[in-house]
N, C-alpha and C positions, 0 to 999 in steps of 0.2 A: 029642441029642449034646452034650457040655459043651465049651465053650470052652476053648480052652488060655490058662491064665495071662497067658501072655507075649503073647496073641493079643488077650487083654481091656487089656493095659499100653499097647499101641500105638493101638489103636482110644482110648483114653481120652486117650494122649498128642495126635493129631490132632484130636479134638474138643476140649480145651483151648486147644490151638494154633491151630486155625483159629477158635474163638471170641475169643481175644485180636484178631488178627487184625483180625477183622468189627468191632471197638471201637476202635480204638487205630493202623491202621495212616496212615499220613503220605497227607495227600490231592496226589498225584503226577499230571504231567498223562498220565504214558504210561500207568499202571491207569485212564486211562477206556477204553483202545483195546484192540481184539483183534486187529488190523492187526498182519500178522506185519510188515510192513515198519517199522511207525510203533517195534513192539518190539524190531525189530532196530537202529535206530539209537539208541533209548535205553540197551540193554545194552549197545551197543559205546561211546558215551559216559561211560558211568558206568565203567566200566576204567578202575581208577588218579586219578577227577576226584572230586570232594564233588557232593553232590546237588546243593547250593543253586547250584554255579556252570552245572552242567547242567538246571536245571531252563527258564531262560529261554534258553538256547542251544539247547534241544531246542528250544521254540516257534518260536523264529527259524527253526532249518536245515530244519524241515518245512514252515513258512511258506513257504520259499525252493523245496525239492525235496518235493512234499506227497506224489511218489510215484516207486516206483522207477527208474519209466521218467524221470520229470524228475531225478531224481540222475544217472541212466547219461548220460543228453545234456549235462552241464553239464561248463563246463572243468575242469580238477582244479584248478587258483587261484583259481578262485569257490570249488571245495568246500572250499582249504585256509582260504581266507578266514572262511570261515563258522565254520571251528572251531577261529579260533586264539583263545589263550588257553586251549584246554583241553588241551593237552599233548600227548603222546605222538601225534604225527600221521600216524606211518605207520597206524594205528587208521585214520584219516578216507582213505587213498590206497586200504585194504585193501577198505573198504567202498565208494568209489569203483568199484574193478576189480569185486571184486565185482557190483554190481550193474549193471555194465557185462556181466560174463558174464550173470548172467538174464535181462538183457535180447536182447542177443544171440543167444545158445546152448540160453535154457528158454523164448523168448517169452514172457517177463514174467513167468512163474510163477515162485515160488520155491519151495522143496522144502518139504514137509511134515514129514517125517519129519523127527527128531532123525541120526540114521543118514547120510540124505542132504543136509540141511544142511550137514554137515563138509564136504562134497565142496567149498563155495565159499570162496574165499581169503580167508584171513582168518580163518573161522569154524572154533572151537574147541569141545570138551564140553561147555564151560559155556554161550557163547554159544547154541549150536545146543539145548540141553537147555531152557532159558529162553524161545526162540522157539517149539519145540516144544510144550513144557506148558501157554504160556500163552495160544498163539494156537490151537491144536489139540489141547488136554485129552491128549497124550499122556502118559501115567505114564512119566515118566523124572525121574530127580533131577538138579537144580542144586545144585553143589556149588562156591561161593567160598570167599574166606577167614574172609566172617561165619559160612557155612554148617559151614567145617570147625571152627572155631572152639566152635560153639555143640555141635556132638555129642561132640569130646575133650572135655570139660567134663560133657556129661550122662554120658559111657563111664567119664571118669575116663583118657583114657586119656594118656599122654606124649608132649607136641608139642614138647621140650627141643632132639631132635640126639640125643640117645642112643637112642630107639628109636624115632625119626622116621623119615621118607624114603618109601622108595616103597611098605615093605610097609604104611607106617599109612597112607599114600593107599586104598590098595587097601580097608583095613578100613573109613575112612571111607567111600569110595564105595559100598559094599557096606550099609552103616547106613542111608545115605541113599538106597537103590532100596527098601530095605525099609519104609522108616516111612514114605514118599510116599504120599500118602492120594490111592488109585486115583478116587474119584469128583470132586475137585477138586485137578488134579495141580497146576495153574499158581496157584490161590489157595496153596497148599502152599507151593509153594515161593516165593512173595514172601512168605511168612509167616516162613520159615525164617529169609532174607538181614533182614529188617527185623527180627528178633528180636536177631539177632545184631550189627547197624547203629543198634540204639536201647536195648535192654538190656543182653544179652552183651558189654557190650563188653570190649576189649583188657586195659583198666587201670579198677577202682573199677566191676565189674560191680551192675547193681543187682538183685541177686536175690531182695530184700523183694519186687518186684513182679511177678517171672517167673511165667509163665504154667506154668514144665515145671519149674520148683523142687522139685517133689515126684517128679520123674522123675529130679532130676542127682545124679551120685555126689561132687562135686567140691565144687557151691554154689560157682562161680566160682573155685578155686583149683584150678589146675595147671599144669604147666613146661610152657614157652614159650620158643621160640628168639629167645634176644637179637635187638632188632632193630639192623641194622648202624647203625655210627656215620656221622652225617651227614659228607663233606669240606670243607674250606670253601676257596672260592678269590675271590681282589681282579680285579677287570679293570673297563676304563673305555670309557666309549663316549662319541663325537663327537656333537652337538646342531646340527645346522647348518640354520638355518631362510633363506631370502632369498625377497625381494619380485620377482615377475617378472608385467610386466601387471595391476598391482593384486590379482594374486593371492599367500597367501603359500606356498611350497613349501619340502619338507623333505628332506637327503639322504639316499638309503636302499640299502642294498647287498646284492645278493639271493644267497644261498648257494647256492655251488656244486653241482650235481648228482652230483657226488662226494662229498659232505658224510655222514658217518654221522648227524647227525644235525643233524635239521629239513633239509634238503636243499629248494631254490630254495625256501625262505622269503627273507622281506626284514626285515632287521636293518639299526640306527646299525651309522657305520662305526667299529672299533676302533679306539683312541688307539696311538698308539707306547709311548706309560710309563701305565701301570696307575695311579702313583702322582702322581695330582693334586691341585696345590697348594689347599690349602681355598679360598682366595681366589676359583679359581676354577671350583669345585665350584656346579651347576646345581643338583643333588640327589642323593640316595644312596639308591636302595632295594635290599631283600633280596628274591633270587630264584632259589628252590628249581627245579632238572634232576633229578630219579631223587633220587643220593644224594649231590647236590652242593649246598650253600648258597652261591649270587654272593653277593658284597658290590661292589652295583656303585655306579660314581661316573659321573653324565654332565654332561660339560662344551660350556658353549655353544662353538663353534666360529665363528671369522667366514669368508665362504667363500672369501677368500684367503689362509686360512690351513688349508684341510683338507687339500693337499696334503703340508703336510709336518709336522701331527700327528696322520696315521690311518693307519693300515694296509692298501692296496690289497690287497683279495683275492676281489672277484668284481664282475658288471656294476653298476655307481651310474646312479642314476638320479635327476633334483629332480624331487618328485612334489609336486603340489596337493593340500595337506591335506585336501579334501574328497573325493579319490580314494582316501589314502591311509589312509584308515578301511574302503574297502571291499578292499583288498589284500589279501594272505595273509602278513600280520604274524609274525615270533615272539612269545609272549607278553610276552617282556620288551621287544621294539618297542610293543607296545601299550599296555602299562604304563606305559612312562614318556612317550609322546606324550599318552594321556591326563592324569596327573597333569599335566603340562604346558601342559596346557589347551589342545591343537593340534589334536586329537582329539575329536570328542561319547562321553560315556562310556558304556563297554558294560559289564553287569552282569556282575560280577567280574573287573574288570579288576586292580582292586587286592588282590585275593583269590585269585589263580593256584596252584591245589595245582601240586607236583611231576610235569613231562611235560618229555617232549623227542621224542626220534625210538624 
């Protein structure tokens, strides 16, 4: 019986694909593991962060919870702790609860299936399809933004806003359950995301080297929705370090549980005038929230003088700098106590992609 065409296009395209792959793919510490757990807090890290800043933060937070049941038992301020600087922390509260319910409510199993996956908080298509395929060979597709990325490109098809939206989701997801190469569904699809995370990319794709170059309609060129314009905002933070017991301690003021975002983290406390004078400007760094650019200014504070240039707005606390590294930081607390030299430095501190809550 002869193959159909399109049935020999796809079969070639997966073994090109997964041969790139098996050559080329980035040596990551979460592909040595098939631990759904060890793969579910990778995928939930790498949401919205760069590799390089989660590569050594995954080591740390598994080092610290190496398994579900010790994540479910730990404070949430140890868990926030452990992943601050990587942003977007309702991610790290979601996986908390989470694995708070398997522990609980599935006696420590977590679900197999792609399907039942979604059922725990938190856990989305993507996530649950990734956990799925790559810890339990299910054929289901992961579909991110490298993944949608790389097939409008091979379809040719329009990712503009003019005939974007939910029906070209649909088309994509529908691409991607098809060309999923049933016998290695999980090699598959980290083929897919690192294709589209190392070649495909966004801007100056390098398609002299693509593996599916002979497969795309496009060779890297097609409409693309503008990405939004960054906002930019000035705000200043207080620096108040004092000696107490030959120890030295530092002021820290922990956001309210009301807070839309980063909620009982611990931040400097805000200056009253944003607009401080250079003179007495400690340092100045940039630090990207979502679609916001700080341009912050922090200034040393003496500590009879914080009361009347900082802004009171949740509990302060003088913390002992050597506790105060193992806290649940916001990244820009971390940021600037490190450069500071207050802090022992944690890898990527000074490198924080865009996160908030």
């Amino acid at each position: 019986m002869e193959i159909p065409e399109e049935d020999l296009k796809t079969a070639r395209l997966r073994r090109q694909l997964l041969s790139w792959y098996g050559r080329s793919r980035r040596d990551l510490p979460w592909r040595e593991s098939t631990d759904p757990y060890a793969i579910w807090v990778s995928e939930i890290m790498l949401q919205q962060t760069r590799v390089a800043v989660v590569v050594e933060r995954y080591q740390a937070f598994l080092e610290r919870f190496p398994t579900l049941d010790a994540l479910a038992g730990a404070p949430e301020q140890e868990v926030l702790a452990l992943w601050s600087g990587l942003g977007y922390y309702r991610r790290a509260r979601m996986l908390h609860k989470a694995a708070q319910f398997v522990s609980t409510q599935r006696m420590g199993h977590m679900p197999v299936k792609a399907e039942d996956l979604r059922t725990l908080p938190g856990v989305g298509p993507y996530t649950a399809a990734a956990i799925a395929s790559i810890a339990h060979n299910e054929r289901v597709a992961v579909v991110d933004g490298n993944v949608e990325r790389v097939l409008c490109r091979l379809e040719g098809w329009d990712a503009s806003g003019r005939s974007s939206g939910a029906a070209l989701r649909r088309k994509i997801e529908a691409r991607a359950d098809e060309l999923v190469d049933p016998a290695q569904p999980g090699d598959f699809n980290q083929a897919m995301m690192e294709l589209g995370a190392t070649v495909c990319l966004p801007r100056n794709p390098e398609c002299l080297v693509c593996p599916l170059a002979s497969h795309c309609v496009t060779r890297g060129e097609h409409k693309t929705q503008a990405r939004p314009r960054m906002l930019s905002r000035e705000v200043a933070y207080a620096l108040a370090v004092r000696e107490n017991q030959g120890q030295e301690e530092v002021l820290l003021e922990q956001r309210s549980p009301e807070q839309t975002v980063m909620p009982g983290l611990w931040e400097l406390p805000a200056l009253v005038d944003p607009k401080v004078p250079e003179a007495d400007v400690r340092m100045s760094v940039r630090h990207a929230i979502m679609q916001v650019n700080y341009y912050v200014r922090i200034r040393n504070v003496a500590v009879d003088e914080v009361d009347n240039l900082t802004v009171p707005a949740g509990e302060r606390r003088w913390v002992a700098l050597d506790v105060a590294g193992k806290m649940a930081l916001t990244g820009l607390a971390r940021k600037v106590l490190t450069r500071a030299h207050l802090l022992a430095g944690m890898a990527g501190a000074g490198g924080i992609q865009p996160g908030g809550e």
